[in-house]
LUMZA-843061 format. One record per residue (C-alpha): residue number from 1; x, y, z. Coordinates in steps of 0.02 Angstrom, whole numbers, padded with zeros to 5 digits, always signed. Layout:
pt seq: NUM	c1: X	c2: Y	c3: Z .
...
This chain:
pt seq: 1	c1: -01116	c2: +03102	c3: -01883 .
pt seq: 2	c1: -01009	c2: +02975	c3: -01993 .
pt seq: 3	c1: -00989	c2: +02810	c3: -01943 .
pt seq: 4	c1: -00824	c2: +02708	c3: -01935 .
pt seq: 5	c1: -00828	c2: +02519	c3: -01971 .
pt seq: 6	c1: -00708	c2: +02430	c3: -01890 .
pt seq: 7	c1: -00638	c2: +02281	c3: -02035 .
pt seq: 8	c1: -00706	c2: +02104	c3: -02000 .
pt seq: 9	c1: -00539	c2: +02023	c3: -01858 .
pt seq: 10	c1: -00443	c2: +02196	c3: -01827 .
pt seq: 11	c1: -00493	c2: +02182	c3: -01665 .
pt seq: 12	c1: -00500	c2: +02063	c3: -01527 .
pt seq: 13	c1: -00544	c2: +02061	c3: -01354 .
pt seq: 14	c1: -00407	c2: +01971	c3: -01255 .
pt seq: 15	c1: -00439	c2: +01787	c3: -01226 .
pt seq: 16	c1: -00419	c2: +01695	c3: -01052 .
pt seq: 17	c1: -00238	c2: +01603	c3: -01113 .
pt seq: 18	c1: -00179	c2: +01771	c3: -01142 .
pt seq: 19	c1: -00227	c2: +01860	c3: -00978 .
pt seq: 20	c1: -00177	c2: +01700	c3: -00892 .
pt seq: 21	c1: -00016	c2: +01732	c3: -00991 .
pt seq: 22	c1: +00016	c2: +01886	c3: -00939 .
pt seq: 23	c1: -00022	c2: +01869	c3: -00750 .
pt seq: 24	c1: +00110	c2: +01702	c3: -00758 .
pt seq: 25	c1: +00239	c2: +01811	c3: -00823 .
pt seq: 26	c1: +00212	c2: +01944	c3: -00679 .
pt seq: 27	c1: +00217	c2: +01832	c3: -00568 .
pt seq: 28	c1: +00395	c2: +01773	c3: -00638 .
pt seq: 29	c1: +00456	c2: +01931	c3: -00632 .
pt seq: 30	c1: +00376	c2: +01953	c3: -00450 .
pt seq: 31	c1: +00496	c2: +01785	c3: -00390 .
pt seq: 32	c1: +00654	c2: +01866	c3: -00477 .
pt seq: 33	c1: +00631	c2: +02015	c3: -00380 .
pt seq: 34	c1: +00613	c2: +01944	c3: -00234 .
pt seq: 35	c1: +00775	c2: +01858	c3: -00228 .
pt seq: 36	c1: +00759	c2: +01656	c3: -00245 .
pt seq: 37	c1: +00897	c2: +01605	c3: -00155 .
pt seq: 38	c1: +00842	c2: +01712	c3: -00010 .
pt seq: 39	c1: +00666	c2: +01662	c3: -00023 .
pt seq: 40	c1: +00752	c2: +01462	c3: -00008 .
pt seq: 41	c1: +00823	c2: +01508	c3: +00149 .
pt seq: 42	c1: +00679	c2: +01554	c3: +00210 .
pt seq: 43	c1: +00602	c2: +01398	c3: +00183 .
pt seq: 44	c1: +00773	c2: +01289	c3: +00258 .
pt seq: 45	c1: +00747	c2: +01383	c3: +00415 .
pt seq: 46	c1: +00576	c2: +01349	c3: +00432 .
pt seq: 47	c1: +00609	c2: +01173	c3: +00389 .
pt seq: 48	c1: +00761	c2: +01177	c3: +00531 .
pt seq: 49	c1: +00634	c2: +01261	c3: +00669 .
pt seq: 50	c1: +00518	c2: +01125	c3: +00616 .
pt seq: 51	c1: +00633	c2: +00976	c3: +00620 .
pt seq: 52	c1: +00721	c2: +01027	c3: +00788 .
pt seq: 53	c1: +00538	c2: +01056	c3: +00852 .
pt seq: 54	c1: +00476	c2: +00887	c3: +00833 .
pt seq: 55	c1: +00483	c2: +00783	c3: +00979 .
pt seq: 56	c1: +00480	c2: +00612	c3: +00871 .
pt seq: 57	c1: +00460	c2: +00516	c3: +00728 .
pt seq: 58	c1: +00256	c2: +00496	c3: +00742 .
pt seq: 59	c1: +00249	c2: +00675	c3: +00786 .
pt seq: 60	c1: +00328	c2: +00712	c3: +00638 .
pt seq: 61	c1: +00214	c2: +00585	c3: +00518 .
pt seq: 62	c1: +00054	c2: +00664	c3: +00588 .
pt seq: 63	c1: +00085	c2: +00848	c3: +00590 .
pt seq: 64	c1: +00168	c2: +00824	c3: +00401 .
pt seq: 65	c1: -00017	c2: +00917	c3: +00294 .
pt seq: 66	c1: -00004	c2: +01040	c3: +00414 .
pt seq: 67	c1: +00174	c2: +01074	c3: +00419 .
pt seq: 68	c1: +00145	c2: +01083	c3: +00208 .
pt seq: 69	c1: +00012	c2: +01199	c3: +00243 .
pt seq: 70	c1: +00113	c2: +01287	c3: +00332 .
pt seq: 71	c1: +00267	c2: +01318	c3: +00250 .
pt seq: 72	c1: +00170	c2: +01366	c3: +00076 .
pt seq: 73	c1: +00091	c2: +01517	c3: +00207 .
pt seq: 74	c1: +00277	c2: +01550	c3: +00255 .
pt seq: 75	c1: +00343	c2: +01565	c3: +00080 .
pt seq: 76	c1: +00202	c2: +01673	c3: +00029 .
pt seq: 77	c1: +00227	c2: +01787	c3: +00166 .
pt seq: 78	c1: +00407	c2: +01792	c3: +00162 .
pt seq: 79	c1: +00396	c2: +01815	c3: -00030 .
pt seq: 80	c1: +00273	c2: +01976	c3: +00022 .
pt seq: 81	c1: +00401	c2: +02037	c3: +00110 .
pt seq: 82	c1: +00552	c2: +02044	c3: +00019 .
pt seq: 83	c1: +00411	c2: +02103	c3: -00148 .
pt seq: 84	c1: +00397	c2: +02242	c3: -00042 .
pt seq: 85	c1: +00563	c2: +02281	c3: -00014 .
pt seq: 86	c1: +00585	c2: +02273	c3: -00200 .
pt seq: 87	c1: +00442	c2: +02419	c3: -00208 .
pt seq: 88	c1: +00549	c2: +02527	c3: -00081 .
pt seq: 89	c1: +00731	c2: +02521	c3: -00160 .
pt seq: 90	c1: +00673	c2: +02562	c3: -00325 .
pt seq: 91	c1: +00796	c2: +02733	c3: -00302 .
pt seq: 92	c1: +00949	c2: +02629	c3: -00237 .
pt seq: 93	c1: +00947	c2: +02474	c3: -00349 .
pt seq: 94	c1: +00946	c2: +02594	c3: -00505 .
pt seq: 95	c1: +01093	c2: +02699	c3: -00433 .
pt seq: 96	c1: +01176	c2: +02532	c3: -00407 .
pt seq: 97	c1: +01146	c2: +02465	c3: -00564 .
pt seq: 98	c1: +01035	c2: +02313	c3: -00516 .
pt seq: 99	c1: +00969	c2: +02225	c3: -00652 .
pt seq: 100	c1: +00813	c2: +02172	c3: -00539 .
pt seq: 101	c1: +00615	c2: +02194	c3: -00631 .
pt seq: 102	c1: +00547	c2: +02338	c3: -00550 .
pt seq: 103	c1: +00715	c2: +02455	c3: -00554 .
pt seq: 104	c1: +00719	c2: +02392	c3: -00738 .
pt seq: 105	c1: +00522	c2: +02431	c3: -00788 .
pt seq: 106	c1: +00479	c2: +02261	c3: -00824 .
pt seq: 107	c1: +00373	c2: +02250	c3: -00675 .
pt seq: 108	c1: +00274	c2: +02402	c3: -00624 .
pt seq: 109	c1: +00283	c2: +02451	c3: -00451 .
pt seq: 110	c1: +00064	c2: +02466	c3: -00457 .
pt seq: 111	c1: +00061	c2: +02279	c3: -00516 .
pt seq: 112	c1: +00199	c2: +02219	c3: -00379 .
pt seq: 113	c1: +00108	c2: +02310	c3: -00225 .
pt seq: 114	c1: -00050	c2: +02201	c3: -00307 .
pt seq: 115	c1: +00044	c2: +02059	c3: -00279 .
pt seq: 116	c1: +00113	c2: +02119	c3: -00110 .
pt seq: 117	c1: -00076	c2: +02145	c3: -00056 .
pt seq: 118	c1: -00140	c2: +01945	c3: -00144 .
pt seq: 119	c1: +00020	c2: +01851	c3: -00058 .
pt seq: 120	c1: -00006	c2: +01932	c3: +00115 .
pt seq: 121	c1: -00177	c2: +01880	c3: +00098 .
pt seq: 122	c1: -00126	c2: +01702	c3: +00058 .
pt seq: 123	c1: -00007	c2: +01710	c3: +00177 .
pt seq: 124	c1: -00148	c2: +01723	c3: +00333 .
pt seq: 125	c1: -00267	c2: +01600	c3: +00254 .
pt seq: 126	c1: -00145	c2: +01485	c3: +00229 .
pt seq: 127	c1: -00076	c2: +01523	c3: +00436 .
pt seq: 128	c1: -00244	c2: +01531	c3: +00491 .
pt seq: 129	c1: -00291	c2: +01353	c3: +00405 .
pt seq: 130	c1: -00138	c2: +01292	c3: +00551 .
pt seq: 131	c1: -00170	c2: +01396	c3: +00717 .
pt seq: 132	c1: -00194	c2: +01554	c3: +00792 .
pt seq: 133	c1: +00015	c2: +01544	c3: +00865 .
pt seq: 134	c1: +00040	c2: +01534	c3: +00655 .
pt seq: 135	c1: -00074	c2: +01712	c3: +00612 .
pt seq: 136	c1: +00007	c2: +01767	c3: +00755 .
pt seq: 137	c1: +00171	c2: +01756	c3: +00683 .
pt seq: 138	c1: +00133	c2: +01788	c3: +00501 .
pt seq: 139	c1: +00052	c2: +01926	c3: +00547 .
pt seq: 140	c1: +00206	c2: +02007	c3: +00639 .
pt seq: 141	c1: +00336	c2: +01959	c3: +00513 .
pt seq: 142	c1: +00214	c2: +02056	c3: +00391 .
pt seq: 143	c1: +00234	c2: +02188	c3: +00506 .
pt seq: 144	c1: +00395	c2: +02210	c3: +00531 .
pt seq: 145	c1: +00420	c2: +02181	c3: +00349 .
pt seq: 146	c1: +00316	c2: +02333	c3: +00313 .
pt seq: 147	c1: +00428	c2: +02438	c3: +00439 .
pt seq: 148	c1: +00603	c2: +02387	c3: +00353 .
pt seq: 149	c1: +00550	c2: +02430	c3: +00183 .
pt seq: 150	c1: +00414	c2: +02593	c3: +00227 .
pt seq: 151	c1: +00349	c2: +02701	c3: +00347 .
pt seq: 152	c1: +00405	c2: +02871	c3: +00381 .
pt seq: 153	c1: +00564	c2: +02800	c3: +00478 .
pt seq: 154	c1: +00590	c2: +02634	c3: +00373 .
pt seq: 155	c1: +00723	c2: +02511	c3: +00467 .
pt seq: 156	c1: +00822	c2: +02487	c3: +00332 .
pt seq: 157	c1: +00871	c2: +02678	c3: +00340 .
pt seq: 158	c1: +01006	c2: +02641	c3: +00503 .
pt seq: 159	c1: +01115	c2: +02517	c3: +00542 .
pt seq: 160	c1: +01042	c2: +02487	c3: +00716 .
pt seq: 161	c1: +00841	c2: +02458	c3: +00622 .
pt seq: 162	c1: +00927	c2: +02348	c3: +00462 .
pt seq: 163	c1: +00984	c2: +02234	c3: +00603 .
pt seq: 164	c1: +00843	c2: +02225	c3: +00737 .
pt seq: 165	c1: +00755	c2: +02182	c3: +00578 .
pt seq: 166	c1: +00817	c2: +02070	c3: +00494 .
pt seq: 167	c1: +00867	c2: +01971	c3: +00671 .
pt seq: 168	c1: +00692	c2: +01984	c3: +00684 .
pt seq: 169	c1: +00614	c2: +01905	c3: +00533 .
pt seq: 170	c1: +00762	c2: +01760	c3: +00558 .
pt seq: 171	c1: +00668	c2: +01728	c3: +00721 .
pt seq: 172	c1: +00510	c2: +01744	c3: +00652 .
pt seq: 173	c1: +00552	c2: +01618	c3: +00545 .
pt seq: 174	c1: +00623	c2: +01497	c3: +00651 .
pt seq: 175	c1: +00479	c2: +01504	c3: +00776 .
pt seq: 176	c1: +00345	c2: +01473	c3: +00633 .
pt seq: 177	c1: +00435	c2: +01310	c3: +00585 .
pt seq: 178	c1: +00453	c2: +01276	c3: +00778 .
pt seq: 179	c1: +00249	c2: +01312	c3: +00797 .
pt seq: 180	c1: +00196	c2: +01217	c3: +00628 .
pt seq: 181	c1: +00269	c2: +01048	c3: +00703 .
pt seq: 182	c1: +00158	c2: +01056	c3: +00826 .
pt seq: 183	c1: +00266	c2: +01201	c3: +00957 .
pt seq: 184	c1: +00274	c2: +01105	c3: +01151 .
pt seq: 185	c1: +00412	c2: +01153	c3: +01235 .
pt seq: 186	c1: +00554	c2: +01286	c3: +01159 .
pt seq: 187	c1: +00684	c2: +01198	c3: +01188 .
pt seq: 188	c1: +00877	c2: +01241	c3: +01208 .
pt seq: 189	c1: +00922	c2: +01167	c3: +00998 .
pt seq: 190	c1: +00767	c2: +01272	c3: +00937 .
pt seq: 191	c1: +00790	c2: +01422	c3: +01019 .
pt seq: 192	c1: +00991	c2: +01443	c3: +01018 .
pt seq: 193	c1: +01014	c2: +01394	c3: +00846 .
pt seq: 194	c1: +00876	c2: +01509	c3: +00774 .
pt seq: 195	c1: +00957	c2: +01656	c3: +00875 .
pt seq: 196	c1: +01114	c2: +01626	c3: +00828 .
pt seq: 197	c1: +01078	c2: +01592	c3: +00656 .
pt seq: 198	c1: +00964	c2: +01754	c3: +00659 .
pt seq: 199	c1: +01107	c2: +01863	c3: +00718 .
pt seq: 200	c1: +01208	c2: +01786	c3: +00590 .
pt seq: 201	c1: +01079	c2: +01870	c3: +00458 .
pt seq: 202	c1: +01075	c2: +02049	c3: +00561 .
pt seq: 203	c1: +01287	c2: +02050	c3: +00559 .
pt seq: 204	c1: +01353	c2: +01949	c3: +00408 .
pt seq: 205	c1: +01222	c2: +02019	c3: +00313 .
pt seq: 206	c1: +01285	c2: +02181	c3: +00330 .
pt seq: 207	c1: +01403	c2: +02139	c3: +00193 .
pt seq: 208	c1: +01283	c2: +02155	c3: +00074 .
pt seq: 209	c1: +01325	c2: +02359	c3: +00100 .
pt seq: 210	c1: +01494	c2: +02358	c3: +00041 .
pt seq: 211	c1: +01426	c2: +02340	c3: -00162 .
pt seq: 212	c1: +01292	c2: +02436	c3: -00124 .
pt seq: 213	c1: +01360	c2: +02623	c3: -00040 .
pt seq: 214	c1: +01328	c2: +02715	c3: -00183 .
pt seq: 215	c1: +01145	c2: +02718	c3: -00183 .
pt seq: 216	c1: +01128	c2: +02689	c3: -00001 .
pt seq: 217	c1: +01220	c2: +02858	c3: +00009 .
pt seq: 218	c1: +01109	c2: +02955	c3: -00108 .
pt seq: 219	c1: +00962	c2: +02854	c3: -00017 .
pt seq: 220	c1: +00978	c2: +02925	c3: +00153 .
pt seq: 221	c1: +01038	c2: +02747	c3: +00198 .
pt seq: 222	c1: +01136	c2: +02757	c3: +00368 .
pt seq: 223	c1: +01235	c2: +02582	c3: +00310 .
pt seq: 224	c1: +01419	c2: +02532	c3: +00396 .
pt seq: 225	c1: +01505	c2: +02587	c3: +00236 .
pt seq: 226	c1: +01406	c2: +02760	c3: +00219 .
pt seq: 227	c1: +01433	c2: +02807	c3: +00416 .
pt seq: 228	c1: +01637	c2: +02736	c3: +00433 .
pt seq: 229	c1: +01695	c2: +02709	c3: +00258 .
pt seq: 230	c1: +01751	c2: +02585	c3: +00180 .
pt seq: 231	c1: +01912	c2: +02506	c3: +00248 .
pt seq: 232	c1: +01835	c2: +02536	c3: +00437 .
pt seq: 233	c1: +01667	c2: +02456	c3: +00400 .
pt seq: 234	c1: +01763	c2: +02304	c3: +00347 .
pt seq: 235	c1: +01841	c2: +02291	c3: +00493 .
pt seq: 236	c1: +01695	c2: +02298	c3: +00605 .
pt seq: 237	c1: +01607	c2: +02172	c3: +00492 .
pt seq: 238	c1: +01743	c2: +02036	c3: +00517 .
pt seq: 239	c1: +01742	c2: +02060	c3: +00700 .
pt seq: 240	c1: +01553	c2: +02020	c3: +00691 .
pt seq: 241	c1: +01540	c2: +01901	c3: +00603 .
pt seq: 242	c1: +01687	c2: +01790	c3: +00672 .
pt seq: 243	c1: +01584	c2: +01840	c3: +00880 .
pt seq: 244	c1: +01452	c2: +01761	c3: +00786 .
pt seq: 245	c1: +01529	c2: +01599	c3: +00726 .
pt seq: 246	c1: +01643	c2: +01607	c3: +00890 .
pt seq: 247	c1: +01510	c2: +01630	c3: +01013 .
pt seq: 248	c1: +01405	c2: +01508	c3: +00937 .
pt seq: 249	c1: +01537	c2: +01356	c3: +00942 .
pt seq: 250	c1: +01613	c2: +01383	c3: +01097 .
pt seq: 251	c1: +01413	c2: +01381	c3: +01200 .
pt seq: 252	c1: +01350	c2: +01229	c3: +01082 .
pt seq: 253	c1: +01517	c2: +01147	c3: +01155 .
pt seq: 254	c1: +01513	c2: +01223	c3: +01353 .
pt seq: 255	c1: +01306	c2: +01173	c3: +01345 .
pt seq: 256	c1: +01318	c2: +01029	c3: +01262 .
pt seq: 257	c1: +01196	c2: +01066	c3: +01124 .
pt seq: 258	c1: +01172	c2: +00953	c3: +00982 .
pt seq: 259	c1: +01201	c2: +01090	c3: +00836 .
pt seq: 260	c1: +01369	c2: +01081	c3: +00866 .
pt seq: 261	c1: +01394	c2: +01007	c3: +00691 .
pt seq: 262	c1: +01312	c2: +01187	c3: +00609 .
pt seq: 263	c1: +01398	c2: +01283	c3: +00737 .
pt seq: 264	c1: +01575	c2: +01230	c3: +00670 .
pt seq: 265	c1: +01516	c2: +01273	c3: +00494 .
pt seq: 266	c1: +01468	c2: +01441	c3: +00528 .
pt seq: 267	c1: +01633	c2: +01465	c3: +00624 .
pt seq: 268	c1: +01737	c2: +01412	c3: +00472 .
pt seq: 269	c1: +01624	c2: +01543	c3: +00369 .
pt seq: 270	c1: +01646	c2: +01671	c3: +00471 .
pt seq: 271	c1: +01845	c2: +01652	c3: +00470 .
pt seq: 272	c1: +01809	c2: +01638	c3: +00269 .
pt seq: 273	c1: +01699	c2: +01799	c3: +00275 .
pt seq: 274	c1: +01847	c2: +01882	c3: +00372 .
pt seq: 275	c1: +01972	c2: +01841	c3: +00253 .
pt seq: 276	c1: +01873	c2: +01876	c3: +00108 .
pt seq: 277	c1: +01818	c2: +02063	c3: +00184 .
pt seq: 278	c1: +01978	c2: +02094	c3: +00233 .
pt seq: 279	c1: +02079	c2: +02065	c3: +00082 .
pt seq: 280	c1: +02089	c2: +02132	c3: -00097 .
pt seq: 281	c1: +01982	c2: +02000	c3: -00149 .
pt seq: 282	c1: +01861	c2: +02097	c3: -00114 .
pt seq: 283	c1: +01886	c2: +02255	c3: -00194 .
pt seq: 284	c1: +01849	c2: +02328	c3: -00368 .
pt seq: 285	c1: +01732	c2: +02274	c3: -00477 .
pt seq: 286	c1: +01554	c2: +02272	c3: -00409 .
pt seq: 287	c1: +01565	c2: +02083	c3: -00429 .
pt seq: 288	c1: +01718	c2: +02074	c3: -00302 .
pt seq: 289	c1: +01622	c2: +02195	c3: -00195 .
pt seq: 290	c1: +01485	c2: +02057	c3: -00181 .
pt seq: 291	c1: +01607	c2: +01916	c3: -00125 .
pt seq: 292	c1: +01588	c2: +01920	c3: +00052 .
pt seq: 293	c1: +01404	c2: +01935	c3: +00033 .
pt seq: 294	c1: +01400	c2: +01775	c3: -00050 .
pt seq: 295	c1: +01518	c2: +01671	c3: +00066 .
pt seq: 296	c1: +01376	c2: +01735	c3: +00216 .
pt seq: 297	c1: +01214	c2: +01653	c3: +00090 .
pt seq: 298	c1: +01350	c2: +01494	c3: +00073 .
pt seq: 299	c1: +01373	c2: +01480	c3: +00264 .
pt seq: 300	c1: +01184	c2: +01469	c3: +00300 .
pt seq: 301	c1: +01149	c2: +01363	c3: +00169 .
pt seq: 302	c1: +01272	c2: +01244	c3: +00217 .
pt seq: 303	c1: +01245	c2: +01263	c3: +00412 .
pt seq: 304	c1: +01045	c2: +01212	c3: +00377 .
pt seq: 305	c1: +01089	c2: +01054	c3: +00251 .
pt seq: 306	c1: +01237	c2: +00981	c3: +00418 .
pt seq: 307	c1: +01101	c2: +01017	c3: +00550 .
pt seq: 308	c1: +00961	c2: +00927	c3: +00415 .
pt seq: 309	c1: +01126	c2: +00764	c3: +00402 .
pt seq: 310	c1: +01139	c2: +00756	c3: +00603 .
pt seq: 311	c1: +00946	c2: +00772	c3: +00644 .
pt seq: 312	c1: +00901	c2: +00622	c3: +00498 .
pt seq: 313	c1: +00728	c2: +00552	c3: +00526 .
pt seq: 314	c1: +00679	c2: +00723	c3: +00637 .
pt seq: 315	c1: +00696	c2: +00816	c3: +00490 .
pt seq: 316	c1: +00541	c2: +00851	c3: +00407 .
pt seq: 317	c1: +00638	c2: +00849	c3: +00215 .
């Protein structure tokens, strides 16, 4: 038997910066995927079921490590979520050309179900550290988080499961910020503005579709645009999104609720969304395509910063 010698520094077991390297860079990769203005969303309407939760400025001073807590849990589990998701569409991002890590091979799918499994972890220990009501929930938006993206019937395969779904994590949400500030009494501001702004996410999000049809179609995706076409899955998504932003307005001024404010924002996106849906603007490029998609993410985001302006010192931002 010969024996090889190895020269004096050709080899080198990998120190702790690199490994630590490494991992950072996967977990970069990890946040990309999983969509960082979506994952801020998240976190504004926790913060808005929090702040419309709290029943006063002391309230709000007290419950403020655990509402911290809290929200790092949500993030973490909402971040698990849409992770996983990024797992399951490996087959339609790459038909429609998304330049997210997984569908491009910088991030394996092994490593990013890893990651799945450590943030869902974190998620609990970081719900359980606030109540049982907060496992509770975190352990049911895992769940139905797991059902949208897998399973042998996934939810995001029909129209009717995409939005039960993602209704349902909007809720989810809502309620966890609601709980974290300490829950009482669901009032009329918590519970109407997180449903309507939840059905806002199961209808306007539907737009999303429109860039996407391609690999839906080749999917198995039952999407608007897959099961009417085009032109007629416009029209059905302007009519729902302007019941939305109608329907909303018109209670908030018949009840007298104080989100009125938000209410009239998402009613002036949802007559933006129509126009934008509806007209060439629209059309085309895959860019165009994505238009309405992004005047829906500009509505919420601007409905959550009026509500944060008319709540002031309630708000726990």
């Amino acid at each position: 038997m010969t024996s090889t010698t190895i020269p004096s520094g050709s080899f080198r077991f990998p120190s702790a910066r690199s490994a630590a390297t490494v991992q950072l860079h996967r977990l970069r990769l990890a946040w990309r995927e999983a969509r960082p203005v979506v994952q801020v969303i998240f976190l504004l309407r926790f913060a808005a079921g929090a702040a419309l939760g709290l029943t006063g400025s002391a309230a709000g001073a007290a419950g403020r490590p655990a509402l911290l807590t809290a929200a790092l849990g949500w993030l973490a589990t909402t971040w698990a979520v849409y992770l996983l998701n990024g797992v399951a569409d490996v087959v339609e991002d790459r038909a429609n050309g998304k330049a997210r890590p997984i569908a491009r091979g910088e991030l394996s799918r092994r490593s990013a179900v890893r990651l799945v499994g450590a943030l869902s972890v974190a998620g609990l220990v970081f719900a359980a550290a606030v109540s049982v009501t907060q496992v509770l929930l975190t352990a049911v938006m895992l769940g139905v988080g797991w059902a949208y993206s897998l399973g042998p019937w996934p939810l995001k395969a029909n129209l009717a499961g995409f939005v039960a779904a993602v209704t349902a994590l909007g809720l989810l949400t809502y309620l966890a910020g609601w709980s974290a500030a300490g829950g009482g009494r669901l009032t009329g501001p918590v519970f109407f503005f997180g449903l309507m702004m939840s059905l806002w996410m199961g209808l306007g999000g539907s737009t999303k579709d429109l860039a996407d049809a391609e690999g839906d179609r080749l999917a198995g995706r039952k999407t608007l645009p897959v099961l009417l076409g085009d032109r007629r899955a416009r029209v059905v998504m302007a009519i729902a999104a302007s019941s939305v932003g109608w329907t909303f307005t018109v209670l908030c001024a018949i009840r007298a609720i104080g989100v009125l404010p938000a209410a009239a924002v998402v009613l002036v996106g949802s007559a933006a969304l129509s126009a934008t849906v509806l007209t060439s603007s629209s059309r085309g490029a895959r860019t165009a395509q994505r238009r309405p998609y992004r005047v829906f993410m500009v509505t919420q985001y601007c409905a959550h910063v009026v509500l944060f302006c008319c709540l002031g010192p309630a708000s726990p931002l």
